[in-house]
C-alpha positions, 0 to 999 in steps of 0.5 A: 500500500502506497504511503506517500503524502499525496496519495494517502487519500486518492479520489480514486481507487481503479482495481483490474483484475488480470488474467489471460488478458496480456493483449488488452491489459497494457491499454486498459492500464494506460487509458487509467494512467492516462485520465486528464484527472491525476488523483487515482491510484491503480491496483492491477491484481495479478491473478497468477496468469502469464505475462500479465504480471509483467506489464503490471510491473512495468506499469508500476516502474513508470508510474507511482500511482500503480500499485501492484498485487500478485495473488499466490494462487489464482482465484479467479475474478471475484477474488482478484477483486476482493484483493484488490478492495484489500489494497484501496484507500481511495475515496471511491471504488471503481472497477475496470476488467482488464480486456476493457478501457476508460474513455478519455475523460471519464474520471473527471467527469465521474469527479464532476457528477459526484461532486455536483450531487453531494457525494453520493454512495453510488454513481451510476454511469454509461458503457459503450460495448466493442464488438471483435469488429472494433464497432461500438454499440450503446447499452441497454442503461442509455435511456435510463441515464438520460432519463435521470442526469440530475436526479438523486435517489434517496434510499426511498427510491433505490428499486428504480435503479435495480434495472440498470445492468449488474456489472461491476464497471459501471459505477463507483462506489464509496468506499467506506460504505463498502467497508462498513457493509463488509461487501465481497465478490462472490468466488465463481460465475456471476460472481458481482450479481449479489454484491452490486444489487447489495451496494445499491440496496444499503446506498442512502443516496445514487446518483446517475451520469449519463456518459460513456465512461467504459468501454466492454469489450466482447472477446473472441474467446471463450470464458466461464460466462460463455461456454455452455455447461454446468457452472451456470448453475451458480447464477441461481444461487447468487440470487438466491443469496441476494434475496437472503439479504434484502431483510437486512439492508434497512430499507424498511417498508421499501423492502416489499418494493424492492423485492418485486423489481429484483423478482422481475429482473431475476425471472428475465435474466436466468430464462434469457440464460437457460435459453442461451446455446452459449451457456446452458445445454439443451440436456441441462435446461429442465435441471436448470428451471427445476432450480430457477422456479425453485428459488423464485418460488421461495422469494416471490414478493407477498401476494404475489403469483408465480407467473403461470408458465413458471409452473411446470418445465412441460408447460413452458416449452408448449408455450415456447413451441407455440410461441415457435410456430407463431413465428414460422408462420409469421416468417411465412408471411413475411416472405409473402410480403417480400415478394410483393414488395419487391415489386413494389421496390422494383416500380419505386426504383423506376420511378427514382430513375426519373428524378435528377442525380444528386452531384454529392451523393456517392455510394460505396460497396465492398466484397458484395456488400459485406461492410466497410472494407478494402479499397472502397473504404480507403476512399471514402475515408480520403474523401472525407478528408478533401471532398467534405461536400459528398456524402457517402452511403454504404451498401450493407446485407442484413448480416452486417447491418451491425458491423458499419463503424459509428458515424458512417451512413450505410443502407439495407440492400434491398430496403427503400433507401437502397433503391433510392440511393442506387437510382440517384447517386452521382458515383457508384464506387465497388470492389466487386459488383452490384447485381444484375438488377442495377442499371447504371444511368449515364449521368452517373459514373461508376468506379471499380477498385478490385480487390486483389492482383491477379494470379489466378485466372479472371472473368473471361479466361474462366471460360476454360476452367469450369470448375473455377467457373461454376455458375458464373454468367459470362454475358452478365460479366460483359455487362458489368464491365459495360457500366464501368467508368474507371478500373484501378489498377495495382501495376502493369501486370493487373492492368494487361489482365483486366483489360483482356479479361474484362472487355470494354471501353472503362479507363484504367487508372495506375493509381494502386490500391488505396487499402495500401497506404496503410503500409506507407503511413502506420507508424511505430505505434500502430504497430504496437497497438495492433500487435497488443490488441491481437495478443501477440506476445512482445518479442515473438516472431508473428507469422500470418498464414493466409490460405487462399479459396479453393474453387474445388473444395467445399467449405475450409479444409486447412492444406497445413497441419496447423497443430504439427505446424505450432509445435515445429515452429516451437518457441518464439514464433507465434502462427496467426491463422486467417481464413478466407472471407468466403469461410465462417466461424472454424470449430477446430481454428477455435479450439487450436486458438483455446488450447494456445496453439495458434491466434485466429484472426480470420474475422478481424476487420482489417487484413493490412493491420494483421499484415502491419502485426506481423514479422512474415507472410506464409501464404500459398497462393493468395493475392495477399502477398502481393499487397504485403510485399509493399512492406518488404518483410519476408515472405514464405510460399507453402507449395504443397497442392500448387499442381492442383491449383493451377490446373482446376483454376488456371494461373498467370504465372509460374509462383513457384518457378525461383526466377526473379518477379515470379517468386516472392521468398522461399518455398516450402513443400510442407510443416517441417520444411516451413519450420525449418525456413523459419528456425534457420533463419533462411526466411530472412536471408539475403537470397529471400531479400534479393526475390522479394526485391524483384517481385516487389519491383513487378508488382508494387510500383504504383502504391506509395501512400497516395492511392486514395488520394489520386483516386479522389482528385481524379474522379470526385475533384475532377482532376485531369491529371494524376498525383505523381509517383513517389519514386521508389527509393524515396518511400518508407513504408511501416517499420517492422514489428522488431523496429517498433518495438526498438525504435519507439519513434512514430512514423515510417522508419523503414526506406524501401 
């Protein structure tokens, strides 16, 4: 405990449990440390978890206000907790995961709101809840806060603020009163359920700030409040041991009050739990009711029935059944619905025709609508910077309706808007195409970035590969490449390729790629941020695997041995897995990334910041590599199925023939010849420099940091001529995670 004179009585007292959290723990320490309000001290609980304890010392080295704590044992985060509430001596408690942040600001708006209000109890405040995508969405609590800014609750009124969410990170507690009540986390799951209703209930007065003070960050991996089983069980006893204490908070005649708004809360929340496929198995569900109904039965407010589906398991899976049927006939009728409103939208698209095309108006698509990605996305973020006056629009499905960062405006496809905005919008910007249903009017112009360079056969040279082929149209291609006004391209060979596969009278822009800029603008400390929020071990070698599709193939079949890969690479090198976009979720990648084998990264938004994170590209015959030689970083081809490749899907080139421009690093036939490359040192030797420098000199001459801007002023500002090419041997790319780490310096480093 810190004794010195200015933080004997710190306004603050933040306790970070940690655990496993090494990727996420240096920024969640720093966004504390950070706060434009000084009087905290910060007590990171190392709870006996591998490199967690490090960053923590490190933390402490530089900084006096963090007060460390190692556990002897682990305890989970309850006990963490509890430890760390040992340590305080701070006016308020405050609770901070160690995967989640602080928002810039929220101390001293946390230290604003109480004072204003007399120093209340308890503070209540706003979180924002960060998705793997890194987009934010808002709590359920939000019109709550709103609705009482300025209201202080006495303890008359405390049932009203039973609703807010159960979480420990979301307010700020007087730590006295938490003394003086002998308050402590429970030991297991749901172990903050008991103790924050508790706090509550013993407040004499609760406040509320409607500000987003924490960032929650849901993870990919699993954890005990996530994985299906058993220990679920443990959240019927933490109400049940709430509802054991409500006689003795000495609410008086508000007791009555406050158990009927805990009663509802409880029967919500534990039958959302028991019907979650994430928690509680199918098998385990009449076990769990058993036990719910059980407790509810024993803590039912006075005069009070039990909710008639409560009653028996059989007579609330009826009603559930029943409630199923409901909606399969409804979702009957709606499909019904749909076709008549797709003729409704096909009359109202026509008739949007008709109206002038809006000048400002842009509308961007990427990989058929899948989110704010590649090439469009890198334009519209530049336009946003020297063409304010246009307004962009993004196409989204359904499935992704969730995934469009804030501040951006996108539209449903198929939704009144979409047809509005296709029939109207002054440009059309797509790195794939937009369905046959769309006609480009002429007044309009349509700009088509693509989205790799090509080393397998394109549009119209699949006319002899049927297998790539399958169902594709080729007079519906022609079509496609009738509307296009301008085609982008990444070097002269893509520009030979698209211009024979795809016949017609477009312009071909020699702009590269603008998702490649990246390379040319992230800094030092870009690449440790990214490298730290994928949990990539500081020091390790970070090897990005990225196996291309294979049109032959139904679903994922990985060509390497991922685990027998791992255990050759052995220690210090750490093997980043991404799948293909066209793949979902892969059962056997998430239990090789729980069991600490590999890290999947196939569902992370941006491939450039996992190629910015790594040290080495292994790939087999992804046109990733094309884009990740701009960084001049090694690159190693995995050969094994080159002969089927390129017989069922046809090639440009030879990848694997060793001449200069063709192939891009060494080769490797399997897992042990991969791990010798990289053991050796051969991945990084000069013979792997020399190929990579003349397949760098084939296929990277246009991108030098100002893509997107070449494309902005060329098609939105108008400009006839061309931004000029920064001469290679004047352009410095990102510096090497190895650089970053060493050099510390935040901008490009590295002269290609």
């Amino acid at each position: 405990m810190r004794t010195d004179p200015w933080m004997a009585m710190p306004r603050f007292s933040v306790i970070v449990p940690a655990r496993g959290v090494q990727g996420y723990l240096r920024h969640c320490l720093d966004s504390v440390l950070t706060q434009s309000f000084e009087e905290v001290e910060l007590i990171a609980v190392d709870d006996c978890s591998d490199g967690d304890g490090a960053i923590i010392d490190a933390c402490a080295r530089t900084d006096q206000r963090v007060v460390p704590v190692h556990l002897e044992r682990p305890g989970g985060v309850g006990p963490a907790r509890n430890a760390g509430v040992r340590h305080a001596t701070g006016e308020y408690l405050l609770f901070l995961d160690g995967d989640d942040f602080l928002t810039p600001g929220a101390l001293a708006a946390v230290d604003a709101r109480l004072r204003a209000a007399g120093e209340p109890d308890v503070l209540l405040f706003d979180h924002d809840r960060l998705n793997i995508w890194e987009q934010l969405h808002g709590s359920v609590d939000r019109e709550f806060l709103e609705a009482h800014a300025d209201t202080v609750f006495t303890a008359e009124d405390v049932p009203e603020c039973l609703t807010v969410l159960p979480a420990a990170w979301n307010r700020a507690v007087r730590r006295d009163l938490w003394e003086t009540h002998g308050f402590a986390f429970a030991d297991g799951p749901y172990d903050e359920v008991p103790v924050v209703f508790q706090a509550l209930l013993a407040a004499s007065r609760i406040a509320c700030l409607d500000r987003v003070c924490v960032t929650w960050r849901k993870r990919r991996r699993g954890s005990a409040s996530t994985v299906p089983g058993r220990h679920h069980f443990a959240v019927i006893d933490r109400y049940d041991a709430l509802f054991r204490a409500l006689t003795g908070t000495g609410l008086g005649g508000g007791v009555e009050t406050a158990r009927g708004v805990l009663f509802a809360h409880a029967t919500g929340r534990l039958l959302r739990i028991m019907e979650d496929d994430g928690r509680v198995h199918l098998r385990d569900r009449p076990d769990f009711f058993r036990e719910l109904s059980r407790v509810l039965r024993r803590h039912r407010p006075a005069d009070a029935e039990l909710p008639p589906h409560l009653n028996s398991y059989a007579v609330y899976r009826s009603r559930q059944r029943a409630g199923t049927l409901r909606h399969r006939t409804l979702k009957t009728l709606r499909a019904r619905r749909h076709r008549t409103a797709r003729s409704v939208y096909r009359r109202y698209y026509a008739l949007q025709l008709r109206r002038p095309v809006d000048e400002n108006l842009v509308v961007y698509a990427a990989y058929w609508n899948r989110g704010v990605l590649c090439n469009p996305a890198a334009i519209h973020a530049k336009a946003r910077e020297l063409a304010p006056h246009l307004r962009g629009v993004w196409l989204v499905d359904r499935r992704h309706r969730d995934d469009v960062p804030p501040g951006v405006t996108a539209v449903t496809v198929n939704s009144r808007r979409y047809w509005e905005v296709m029939a109207r919008a002054k440009y059309l910007v797509n790195n794939a195409n937009f369905p046959g249903t769309v006609h480009k009017r002429p007044e309009q112009i349509y700009l088509q970035t693509h989205h790799g360079t090509p080393l397998k056969k394109m549009g119209m040279d699949l006319r002899r590969h049927p297998a790539a082929a399958g169902g594709v149209s080729f007079l519906r291609l022609l079509d496609h490449a009738d509307q296009w006004d301008y085609c982008l391209s990444g070097n002269p060979h893509s520009t030979e390729v698209w211009q024979r596969v795809y016949p017609s009278d477009y312009e071909t822009l020699p702009t590269g790629y603008p998702r490649n800029d990246a390379y040319f603008t992230a800094g030092a400390e870009d690449v440790r941020r990214i490298r730290a929020g994928l949990g990539i071990t500081p020091g390790a070698t970070a090897i990005l695997y990225a196996p291309t599709h294979r049109d032959y193939e139904r679903g994922f079949h990985p060509p390497l041995d991922l685990e027998r890969l791992a255990d050759a690479l052995g220690e210090g090198h750490q093997l980043l897995v991404r799948t293909h976009y066209f793949y979902g979720a892969d059962s056997r990648l998430a239990a090789l990334e729980e069991a600490g084998r590999i890290l999947d990264v196939s569902r992370h938004p941006s491939v450039e910041e996992l190629a910015l994170a790594s040290d080495a590209l292994l790939c087999d015959f992804s046109s990733l590599m094309f884009d990740y030689a701009n960084l001049d970083r090694p690159i190693v081809v995995h050969s094994a199925d080159w002969e089927a490749y390129r017989h069922a899907r046809g090639v440009y080139f030879d990848l694997l023939s060793g001449a200069p421009g063709d192939t891009p690093g060494h080769v490797a036939a399997d897992e042990q010849e991969i791990a010798d490359v990289f053991r050796s040192g051969r991945w990084a030797d000069e013979h792997a420099a020399d190929l990579r420098a003349a397949f760098r000199e084939r296929f990277c001459p246009y991108d030098d940091g100002l893509a997107a801007e070449r494309v902005v002023r060329r098609i939105f500002l108008g400009e006839d001529e061309l931004l000029p090419l920064v001469p290679p041997d004047e352009r410095t790319v990102a510096p090497t995670p190895r650089e970053a780490e060493l050099g510390g310096e935040d901008e490009p480093c590295a002269q290609v």
